[in-house]
C-alpha positions in Angstrom: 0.0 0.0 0.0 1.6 3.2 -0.7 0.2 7.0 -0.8 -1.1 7.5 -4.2 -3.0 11.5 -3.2 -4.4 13.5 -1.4 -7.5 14.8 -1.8 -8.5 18.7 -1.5 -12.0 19.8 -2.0 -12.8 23.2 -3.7 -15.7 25.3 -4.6 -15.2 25.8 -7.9 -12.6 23.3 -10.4 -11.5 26.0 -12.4 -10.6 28.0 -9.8 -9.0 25.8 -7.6 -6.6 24.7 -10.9 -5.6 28.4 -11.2 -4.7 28.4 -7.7 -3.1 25.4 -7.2 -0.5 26.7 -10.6 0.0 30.0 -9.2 0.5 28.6 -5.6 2.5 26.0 -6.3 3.5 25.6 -9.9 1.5 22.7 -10.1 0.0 21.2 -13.8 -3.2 19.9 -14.2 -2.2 16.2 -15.0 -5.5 15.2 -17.3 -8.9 16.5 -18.0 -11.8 17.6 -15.2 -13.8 14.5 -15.0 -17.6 14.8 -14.0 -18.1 11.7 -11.5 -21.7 10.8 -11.3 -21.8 8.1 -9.3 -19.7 10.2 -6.7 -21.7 13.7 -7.2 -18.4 15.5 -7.9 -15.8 17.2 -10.0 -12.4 16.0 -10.0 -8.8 16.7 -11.8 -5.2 15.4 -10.9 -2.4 18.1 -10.5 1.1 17.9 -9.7 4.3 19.3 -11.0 4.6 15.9 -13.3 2.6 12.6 -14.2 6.0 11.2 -12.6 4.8 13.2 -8.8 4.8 10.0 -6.7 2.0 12.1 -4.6 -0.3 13.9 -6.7 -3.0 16.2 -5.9 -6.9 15.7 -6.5 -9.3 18.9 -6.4 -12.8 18.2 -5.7 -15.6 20.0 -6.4 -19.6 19.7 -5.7 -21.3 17.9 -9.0 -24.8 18.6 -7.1 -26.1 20.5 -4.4 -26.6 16.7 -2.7 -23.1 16.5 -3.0 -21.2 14.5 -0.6 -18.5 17.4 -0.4 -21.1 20.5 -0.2 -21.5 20.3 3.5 -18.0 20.2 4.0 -17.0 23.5 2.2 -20.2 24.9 4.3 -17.8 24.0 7.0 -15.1 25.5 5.8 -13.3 22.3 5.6 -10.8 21.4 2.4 -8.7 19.2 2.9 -11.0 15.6 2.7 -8.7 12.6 2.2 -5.9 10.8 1.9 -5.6 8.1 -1.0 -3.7 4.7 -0.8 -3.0 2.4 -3.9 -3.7 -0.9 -3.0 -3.1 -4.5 -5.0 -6.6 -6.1 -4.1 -9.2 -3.6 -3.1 -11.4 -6.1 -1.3 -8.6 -7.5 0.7 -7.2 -3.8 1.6 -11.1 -2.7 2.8 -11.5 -6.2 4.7 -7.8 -5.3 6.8 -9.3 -2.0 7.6 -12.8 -3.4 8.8 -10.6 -5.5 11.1 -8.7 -2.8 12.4 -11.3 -0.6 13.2 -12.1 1.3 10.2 -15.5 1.8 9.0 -16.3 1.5 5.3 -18.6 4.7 4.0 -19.1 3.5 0.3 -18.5 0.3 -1.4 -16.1 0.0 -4.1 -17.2 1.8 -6.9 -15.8 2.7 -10.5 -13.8 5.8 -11.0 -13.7 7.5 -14.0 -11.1 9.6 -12.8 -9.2 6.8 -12.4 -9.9 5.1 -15.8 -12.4 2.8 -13.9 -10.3 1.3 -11.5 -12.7 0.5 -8.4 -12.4 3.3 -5.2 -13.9 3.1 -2.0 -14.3 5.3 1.1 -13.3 4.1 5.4 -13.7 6.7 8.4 -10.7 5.5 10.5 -10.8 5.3 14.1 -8.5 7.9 14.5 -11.4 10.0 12.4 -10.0 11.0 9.2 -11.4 9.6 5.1 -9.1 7.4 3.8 -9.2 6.5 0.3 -8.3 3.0 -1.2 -7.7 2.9 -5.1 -7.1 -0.4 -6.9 -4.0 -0.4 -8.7 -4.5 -1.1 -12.6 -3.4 -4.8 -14.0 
């Protein structure tokens, strides 16, 4: 398992890219994908495709966006993201120590469909699990 990104949420996409370049020098690494399933907006950035720790803006998709609450609260940065081999195996090893899963694995387009999933931790922070790809 190793730290694939972290996960910032934004109000706005476009915004957040410009700010994320001027802050940083950061690129954005592919195109703004439109995530249905999840209710958001999301894009990788980092100063190269090579970054071994990329960052992912999020933005509301809908107003019953999982995310929209959060930036009500003023809160931005929403997750940390592992790569894992096996993502059934990495959620069960989580369940066992504690963790509690918040959505089951799920396609990511961001991701070119590799399967995601959601755990609160017990030490009560959103981790991220994404499968690697074959």
């Amino acid at each position: 398992m190793k730290l694939s990104h972290i996960g910032i949420i934004v109000k706005d996409i476009e915004e957040g890219i410009k700010n994320h370049e001027a802050l940083f020098g950061y690129k954005q690494l592919g195109p703004i994908v439109d995530d249905h399933t999840q209710k958001v907006r999301v894009v990788l950035m980092g100063t190269s495709e090579n970054d071994p720790v990329k960052v992912e803006l999020i933005s509301p998709l809908t107003k019953d966006s999982p995310v929209t609450d959060l930036l009500k609260k003023r809160q931005s940065l929403y997750h940390l993201c592992y790569s894992v081999p096996d993502i059934e195996e990495a959620k069960m090893n989580a369940r066992k120590s504690g963790a509690i899963v918040i959505s089951k694995p799920v396609e990511a387009p961001l991701f070119d469909n590799r399967k995601i999933c959601f755990l609160f931790t017990k030490d009560h922070y959103v981790v991220e699990f994404v499968e690697n790809a074959d």
